[in-house]
C-alpha positions in Angstrom: 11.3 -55.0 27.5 8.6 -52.0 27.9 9.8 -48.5 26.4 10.0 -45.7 28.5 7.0 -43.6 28.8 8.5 -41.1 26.8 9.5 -43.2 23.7 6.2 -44.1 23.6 4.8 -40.2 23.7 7.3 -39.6 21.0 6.6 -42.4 18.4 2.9 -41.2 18.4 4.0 -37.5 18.2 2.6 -35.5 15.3 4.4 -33.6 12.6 1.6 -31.3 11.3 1.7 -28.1 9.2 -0.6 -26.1 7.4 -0.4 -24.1 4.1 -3.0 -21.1 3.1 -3.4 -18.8 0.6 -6.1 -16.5 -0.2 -6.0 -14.0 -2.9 -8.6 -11.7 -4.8 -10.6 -12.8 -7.5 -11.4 -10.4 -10.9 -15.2 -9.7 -9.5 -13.9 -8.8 -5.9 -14.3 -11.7 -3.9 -11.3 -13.6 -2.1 -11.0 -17.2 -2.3 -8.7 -19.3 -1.5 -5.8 -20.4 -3.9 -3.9 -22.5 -2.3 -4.7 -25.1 1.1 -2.9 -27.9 2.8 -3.1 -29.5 5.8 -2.0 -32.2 8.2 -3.1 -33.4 11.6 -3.9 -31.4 13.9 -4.7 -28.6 11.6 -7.9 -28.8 9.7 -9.1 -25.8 7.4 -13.1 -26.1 7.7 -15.4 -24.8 4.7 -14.8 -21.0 3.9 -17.1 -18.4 4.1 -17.6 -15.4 1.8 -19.6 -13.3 4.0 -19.7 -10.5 0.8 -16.3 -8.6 2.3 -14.4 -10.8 4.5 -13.9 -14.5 3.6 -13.8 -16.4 7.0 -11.7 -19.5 7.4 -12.2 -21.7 10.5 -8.8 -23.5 11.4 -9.4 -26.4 14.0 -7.0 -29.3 16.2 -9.7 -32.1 15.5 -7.3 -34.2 18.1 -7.7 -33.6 21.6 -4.6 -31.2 21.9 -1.4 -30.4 21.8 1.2 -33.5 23.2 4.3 -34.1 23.6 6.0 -34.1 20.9 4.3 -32.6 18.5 5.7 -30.5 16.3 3.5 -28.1 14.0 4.4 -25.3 11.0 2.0 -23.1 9.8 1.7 -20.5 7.1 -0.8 -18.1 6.3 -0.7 -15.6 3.0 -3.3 -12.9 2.1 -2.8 -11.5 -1.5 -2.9 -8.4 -2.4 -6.4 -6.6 -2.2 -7.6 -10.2 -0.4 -9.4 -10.4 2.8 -9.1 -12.7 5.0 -10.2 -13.6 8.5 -8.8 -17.1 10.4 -11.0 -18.0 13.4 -10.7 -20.9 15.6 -14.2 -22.4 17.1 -12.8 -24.1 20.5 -9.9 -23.7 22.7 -6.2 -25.1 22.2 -4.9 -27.5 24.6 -1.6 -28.1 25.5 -1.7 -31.2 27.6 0.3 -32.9 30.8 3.6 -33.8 29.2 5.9 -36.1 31.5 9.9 -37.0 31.1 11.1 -33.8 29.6 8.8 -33.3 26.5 8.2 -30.4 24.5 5.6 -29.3 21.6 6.3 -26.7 19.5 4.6 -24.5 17.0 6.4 -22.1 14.2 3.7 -20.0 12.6 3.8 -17.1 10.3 1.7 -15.0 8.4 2.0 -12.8 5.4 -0.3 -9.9 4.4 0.5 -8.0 0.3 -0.7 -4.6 -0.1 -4.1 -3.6 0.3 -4.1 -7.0 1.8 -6.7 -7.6 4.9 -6.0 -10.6 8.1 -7.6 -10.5 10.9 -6.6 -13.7 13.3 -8.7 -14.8 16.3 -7.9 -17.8 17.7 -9.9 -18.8 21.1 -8.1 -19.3 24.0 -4.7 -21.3 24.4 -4.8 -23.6 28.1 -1.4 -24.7 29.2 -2.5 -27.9 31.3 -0.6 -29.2 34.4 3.3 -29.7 33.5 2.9 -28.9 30.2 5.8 -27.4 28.3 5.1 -25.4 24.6 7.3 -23.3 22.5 5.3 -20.7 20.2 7.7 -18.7 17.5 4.7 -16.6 15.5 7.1 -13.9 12.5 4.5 -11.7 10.8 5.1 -9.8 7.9 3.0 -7.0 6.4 3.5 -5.3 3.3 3.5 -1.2 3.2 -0.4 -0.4 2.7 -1.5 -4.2 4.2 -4.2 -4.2 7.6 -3.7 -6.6 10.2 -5.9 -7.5 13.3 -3.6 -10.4 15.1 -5.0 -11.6 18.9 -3.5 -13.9 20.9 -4.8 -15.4 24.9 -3.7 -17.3 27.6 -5.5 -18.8 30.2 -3.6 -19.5 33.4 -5.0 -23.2 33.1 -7.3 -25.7 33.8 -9.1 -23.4 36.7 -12.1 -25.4 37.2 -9.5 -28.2 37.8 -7.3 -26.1 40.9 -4.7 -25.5 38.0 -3.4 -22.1 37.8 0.0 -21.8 36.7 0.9 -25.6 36.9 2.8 -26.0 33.5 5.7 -26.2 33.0 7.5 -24.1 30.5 5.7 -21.6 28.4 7.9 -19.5 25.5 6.2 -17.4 23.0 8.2 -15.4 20.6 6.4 -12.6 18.7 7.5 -10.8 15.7 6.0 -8.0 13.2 7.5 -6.0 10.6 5.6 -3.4 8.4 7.0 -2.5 5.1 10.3 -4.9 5.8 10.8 -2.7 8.9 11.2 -4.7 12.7 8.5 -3.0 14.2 7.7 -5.2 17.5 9.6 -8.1 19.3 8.7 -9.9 22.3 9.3 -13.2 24.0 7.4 -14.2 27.0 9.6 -17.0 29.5 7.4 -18.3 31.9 8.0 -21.2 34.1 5.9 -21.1 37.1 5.9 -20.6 40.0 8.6 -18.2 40.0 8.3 -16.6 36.7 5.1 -15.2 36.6 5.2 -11.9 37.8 3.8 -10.3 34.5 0.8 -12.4 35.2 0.3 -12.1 38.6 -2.5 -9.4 39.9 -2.4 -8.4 43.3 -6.2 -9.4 45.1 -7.3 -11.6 42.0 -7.4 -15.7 42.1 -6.6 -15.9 38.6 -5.4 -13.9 35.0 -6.1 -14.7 32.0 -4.4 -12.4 29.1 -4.6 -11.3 25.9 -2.4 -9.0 23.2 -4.0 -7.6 20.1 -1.4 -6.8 17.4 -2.7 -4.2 14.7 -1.0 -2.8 11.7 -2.5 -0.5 8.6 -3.0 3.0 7.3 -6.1 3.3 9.2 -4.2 3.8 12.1 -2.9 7.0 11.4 -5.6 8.8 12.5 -6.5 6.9 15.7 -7.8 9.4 17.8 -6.5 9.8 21.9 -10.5 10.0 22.8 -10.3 6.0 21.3 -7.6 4.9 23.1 -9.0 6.4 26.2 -12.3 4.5 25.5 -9.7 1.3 24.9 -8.1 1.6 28.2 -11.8 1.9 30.4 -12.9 -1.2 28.9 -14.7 -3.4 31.2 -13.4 -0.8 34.4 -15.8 -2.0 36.7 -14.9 -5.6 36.4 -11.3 -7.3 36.9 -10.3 -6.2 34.1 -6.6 -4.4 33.0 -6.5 -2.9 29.5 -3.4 -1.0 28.1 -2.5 0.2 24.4 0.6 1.1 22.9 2.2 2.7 19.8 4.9 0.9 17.7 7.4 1.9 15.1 5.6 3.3 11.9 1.3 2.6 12.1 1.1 0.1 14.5 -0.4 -0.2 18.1 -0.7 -3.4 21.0 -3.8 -3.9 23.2 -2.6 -5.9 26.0 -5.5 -7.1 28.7 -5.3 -9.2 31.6 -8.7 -10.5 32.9 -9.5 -11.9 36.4 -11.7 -14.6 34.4 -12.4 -16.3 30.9 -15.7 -14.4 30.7 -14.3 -11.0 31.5 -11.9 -11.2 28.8 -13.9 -12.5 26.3 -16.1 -9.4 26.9 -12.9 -7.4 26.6 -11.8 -8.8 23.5 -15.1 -8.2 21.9 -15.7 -4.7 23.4 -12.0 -3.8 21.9 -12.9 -5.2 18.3 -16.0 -3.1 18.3 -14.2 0.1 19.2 -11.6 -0.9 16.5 -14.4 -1.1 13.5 -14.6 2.5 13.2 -11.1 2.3 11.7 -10.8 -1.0 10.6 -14.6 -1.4 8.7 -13.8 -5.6 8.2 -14.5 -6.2 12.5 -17.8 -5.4 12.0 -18.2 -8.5 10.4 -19.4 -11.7 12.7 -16.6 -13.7 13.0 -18.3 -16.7 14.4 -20.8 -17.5 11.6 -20.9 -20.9 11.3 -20.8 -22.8 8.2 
């Protein structure tokens, strides 16, 4: 007798996880100390680029299935700088019969301690269902640059909103201090009014998460530049000050392109205080 369709997803369902740890070295460089990984993480070649050392973390599957269940962790040492980029989008595909993937994911930045994550964007496909629980932790004196995106789905299929079940969890404490919480629920169609713009066929979003001293003396003539980015295009950009020296950038895009350019116009303002953005991210290796 045949197994249900969902057996079968669930026999081929991965159990990945993925272990990193970069520290400094005696003459200044950061390297990493420690790496593991399991499909459908893999850690390509890192990069000293002579201040940041970029790591590129990739899904050499075709996506995210039902199923699958993935762990990740993600340690910068103290004085270390790190930078975890990935080259493609994240897919979380059609998932039938009830199933789920889930990700846990946390990262962990020591004093004087430098992360900057920048993952490309995350597509829910049609009936997909994920679960994302991200806990970060940065110690008193760390920097952290965290973004995350969501594309409404696979547009240039006539998907928008199709999946499923979406829950992301988001946690950040600075100096063992709860600093931010959130949890985004949606599960179209009815649960998408924090996505929904009024006049535009599509929104795409993004939250940048930043931490660090530097922060201290962000300016209101910044944040005002912040907020006009991309003002003649369909573009929504808001920023926000946490507990202790921390701030959000949230954006919502009427296309990819648009928020890309959003994204990329934000990190550029953000060098000033944070000196590590100026860096090119996407040299390839």
């Amino acid at each position: 007798m045949k197994a249900p369709a969902s057996n079968a997803v669930a026999s081929n369902a991965l159990q990945g996880r993925l272990d990193l740890a970069a520290a400094r070295l005696d003459d200044g460089r950061t390297s990493i100390v420690r790496q593991y990984h399991t499909v459908p993480f893999h850690v390509g070649k890192a990069y000293w680029d002579g201040a940041v050392l970029m790591a590129q973390v990739v899904n050499p599957t075709a996506g995210i299935f039902a199923g699958d269940r993935m762990e990740s962790l993600v340690e910068v040492g103290p004085g270390a700088s790190l930078a975890v980029a990935s080259p493609s989008a994240a897919r979380a595909h059609t998932m039938t019969g009830g199933g789920s993937a889930k990700l846990d994911q946390r990262f962990r930045v020591a004093r004087d301690g430098w992360l900057e994550v920048a993952p490309e964007l995350f597509i829910p496909q049609r009936a997909s269902s994920y679960r994302q629980a991200t806990e970060v932790e940065v110690e008193e004196g760390g920097s952290l640059y965290f973004v995350e995106t969501l594309a409404p789905g696979r547009v240039a299929h006539g998907e928008s909103f199709a999946y499923a079940r979406l829950d992301w969890t988001f946690s950040l404490r600075v100096a063992g201090r709860l600093v931010a919480l959130e949890r985004a629920l949606v599960e179209p169609p009815g649960e998408c009014w924090m996505l929904d713009v009024a006049g535009w066929d599509h929104a795409y979003y993004a939250c940048v998460w930043m931490a660090g001293p530097a922060l201290a003396a962000l300016d209101s003539a910044l944040i005002e530049r912040i907020e006009a980015t991309c003002e003649d295009e369909p573009c929504l950009v808001g920023m926000s000050k946490t507990a202790g020296d921390c701030h959000s950038i949230k954006i919502l895009a009427g296309n990819s392109i648009v928020l890309r350019r959003a994204l990329a116009t934000v990190r550029g303002h953000m060098s000033s205080h944070f000196p590590f953005l100026a860096r090119n991210l996407r040299k390839s290796v």
